[in-house]
C-alpha positions, 0 to 999 in steps of 0.5 A: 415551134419548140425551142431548141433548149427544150428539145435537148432538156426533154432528151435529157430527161428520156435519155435519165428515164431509159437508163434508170428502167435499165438500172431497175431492171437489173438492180432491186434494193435488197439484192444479194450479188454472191461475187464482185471483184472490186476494181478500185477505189471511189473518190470517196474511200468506196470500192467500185465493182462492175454488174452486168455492165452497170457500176456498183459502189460498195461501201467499205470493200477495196480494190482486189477483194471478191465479196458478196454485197447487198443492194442498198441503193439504185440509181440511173447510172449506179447502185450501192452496195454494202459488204455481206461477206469477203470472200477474198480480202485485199492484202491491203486490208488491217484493223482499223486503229479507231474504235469508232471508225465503222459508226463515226464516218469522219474517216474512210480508209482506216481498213486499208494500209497506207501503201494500199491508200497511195497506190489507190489514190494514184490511180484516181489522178491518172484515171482522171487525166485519163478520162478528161485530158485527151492527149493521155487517152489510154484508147489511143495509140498516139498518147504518150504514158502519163508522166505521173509521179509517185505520191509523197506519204507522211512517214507517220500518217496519225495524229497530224491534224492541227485543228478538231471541230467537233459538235457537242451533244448529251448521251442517254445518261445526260452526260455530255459529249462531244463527237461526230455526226454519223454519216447520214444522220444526226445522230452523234458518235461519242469521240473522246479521242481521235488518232488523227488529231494532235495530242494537244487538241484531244486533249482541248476538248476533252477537258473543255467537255468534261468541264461542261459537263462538271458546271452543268452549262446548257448544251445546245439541242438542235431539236429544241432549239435550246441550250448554250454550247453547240461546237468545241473548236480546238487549234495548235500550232505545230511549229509555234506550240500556242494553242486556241479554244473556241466555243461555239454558242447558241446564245450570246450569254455563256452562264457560270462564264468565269468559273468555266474560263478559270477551270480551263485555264487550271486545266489547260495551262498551255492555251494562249486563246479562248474565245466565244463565237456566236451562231443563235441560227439553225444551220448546218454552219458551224461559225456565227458572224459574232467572234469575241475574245473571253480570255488570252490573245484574238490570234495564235501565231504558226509557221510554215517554212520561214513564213509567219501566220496569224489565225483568228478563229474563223480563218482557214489554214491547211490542217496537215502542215507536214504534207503542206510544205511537200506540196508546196514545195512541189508546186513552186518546183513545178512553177520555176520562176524566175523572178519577173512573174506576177502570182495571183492566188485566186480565192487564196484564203490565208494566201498559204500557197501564193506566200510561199512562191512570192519570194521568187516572183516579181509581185503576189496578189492574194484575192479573197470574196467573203460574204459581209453582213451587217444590221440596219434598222433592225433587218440583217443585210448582206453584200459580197465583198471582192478583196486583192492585196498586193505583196512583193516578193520580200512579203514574210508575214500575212495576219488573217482575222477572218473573224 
């Protein structure tokens, strides 16, 4: 007698078989659909049209625009699509400001104007409540409407990232460079200079690969598995202006070491950090377990509001810290303590958001889980570790040194 499980994971399986015929039978790779009308945004910057019923993703097209599109890709429940031409294009349609941004995929919505990004982005949120939370069905007639606020944008939308992390390579010329992985591949895109990133932190890795390139230091082959340098790590603090530099190496030995920490330190007089991490592994993960101070401080310090940090390498913090104290001020508006509530921040790395509601709590517990690793006898082994610290609410200063 079949067990029931099995009966349900063999429907499972008719039910995905039926709908990808019907998916083929309507779609073939290399189809040219003359007109859809995009309908909104994707959760990931694509536009969502509908065919005879089935969704398509169309990379690049936005909400209101009628283009003609070319099947790239078909699945069960959908296909995609790549623009051929647009036929009517969005008000909200500019020139991206990147040079790059067509090749780099780091971002997804530089084609569209802010005030298009928020409204499309809204509309995610209320689709999503929408469609997981049934006292807001829009198919009901008992639903009350959505009390969905407007987003808040930043007033300037570019050069806000606190930190740039990017691989390093060598073009056709031999010449070092440093970019982005093009979406699907890896075959990296040369950025010299990103409009999101800070100032400071383009400059970092500008001058550290150009420094590279002048000592002639091995840069890491993936391929191969060779070379030295894989990743440049830049970090700024906003408010408190210190700055690191990490370097990310295959091997532990960075050759011609204090001719290269003596150019940066002439070049980049305002870095307080350079640091070394070693990852020897092959692995899509940028950071090693091995983190070792080269020149400078381990930590640079931030600020949020009134709170105080401390950030080594590897530890996480919130990458716009404009839009970070937005946002927490509307979740410690939303939360309306009174003073006798106990937070938990689960999975809180540096605990950013459990600090900033302690001071109207009664106590703040941080839990963190990280992975700990260790060698024995010659033979790496590992164990998940489960940490909570306790914090009252007078708790200004926490120092993460996840590395």
């Amino acid at each position: 007698m079949a067990r029931p499980s099995s009966n349900r994971h063999k429907k499972d399986r008719q039910r995905k078989q039926r709908a990808a015929s019907v998916a083929h039978s309507v779609f073939r790779r290399g189809d040219l659909i003359p007109s859809l009308t995009i309908q909104r945004l994707g959760i990931n910057g694509e536009g969502v049209a509908y065919y005879k019923k089935h969704v398509v993703f169309v990379e690049g097209a936005l909400p209101e625009e009628v283009v003609t599109a070319r099947i790239t890709e078909v699945e069960p429940s959908f296909a995609r699509a790549e623009v051929v031409r647009i036929k009517q294009p969005s008000p909200h349609r500019v020139e991206p400001v990147c040079s790059v941004y067509e090749q780099c995929g780091g971002c997804q919505l530089q084609h569209m104007d802010t005030e298009g990004q928020l409204k499309g982005k809204e509309e995610m949120v209320r689709q999503a409540f929408e469609k997981y939370v049934s006292a807001f069905d829009p198919r009901s007639s008992d639903s009350p409407p959505l009390p969905l606020r407007p987003i808040a944008g930043m007033d300037d939308p570019w050069h806000y990232r606190n930190k740039a992390q990017l691989q390093v390579g060598t073009d056709a010329e031999g010449k070092v460079i440093t970019g982005l992985y093009a979406k699907n591949s890896h075959r990296l895109i040369d950025l010299s200079s990103c409009p999101v990133q800070h100032p400071r932190t383009n400059e970092m890795i500008q001058v550290t690969r150009d420094v590279l390139h002048q000592l002639h230091i091995p840069i890491y082959d993936e391929r191969k598995r060779s070379g030295v340098v894989r990743t440049i790590v830049a970090r700024i603090g906003i408010e408190t202006e210190e700055s690191q530099l990490v370097l990310v190496t295959a091997t532990d030995r960075i050759p011609r070491q204090k001719e290269l920490l003596t150019e940066l330190r002439y070049r980049l007089p305002y870095v307080n950090s350079i640091v070394q991490n070693v990852n020897p592994h092959k692995t899509s993960l940028i950071f090693g377990d091995e983190t070792r101070v080269l020149w400078g401080k381990e930590t640079i310090e931030e600020r949020l509001g009134k709170l105080e940090f401390s950030l080594s390498p590897r530890s996480f913090f919130q990458l716009n810290p404009v839009q970070t104290v937005k946002l927490y001020d509307y979740v410690k508006e939303a939360a309306a303590l009174t003073g006798r509530e106990k937070v938990v921040d689960a999975y809180c790395g540096v605990g950013t958001i459990g600090l900033w509601l302690a001071s109207d709590a009664a106590e703040f517990a941080a839990l963190k889980r990280f992975r700990r690793r260790w060698k024995t006898h010659g033979k790496m082994r590992s164990e998940t570790v489960l940490i909570m610290s306790v914090f009252m609410s007078a708790a200004q200063r926490i120092c993460c040194r996840a590395g």
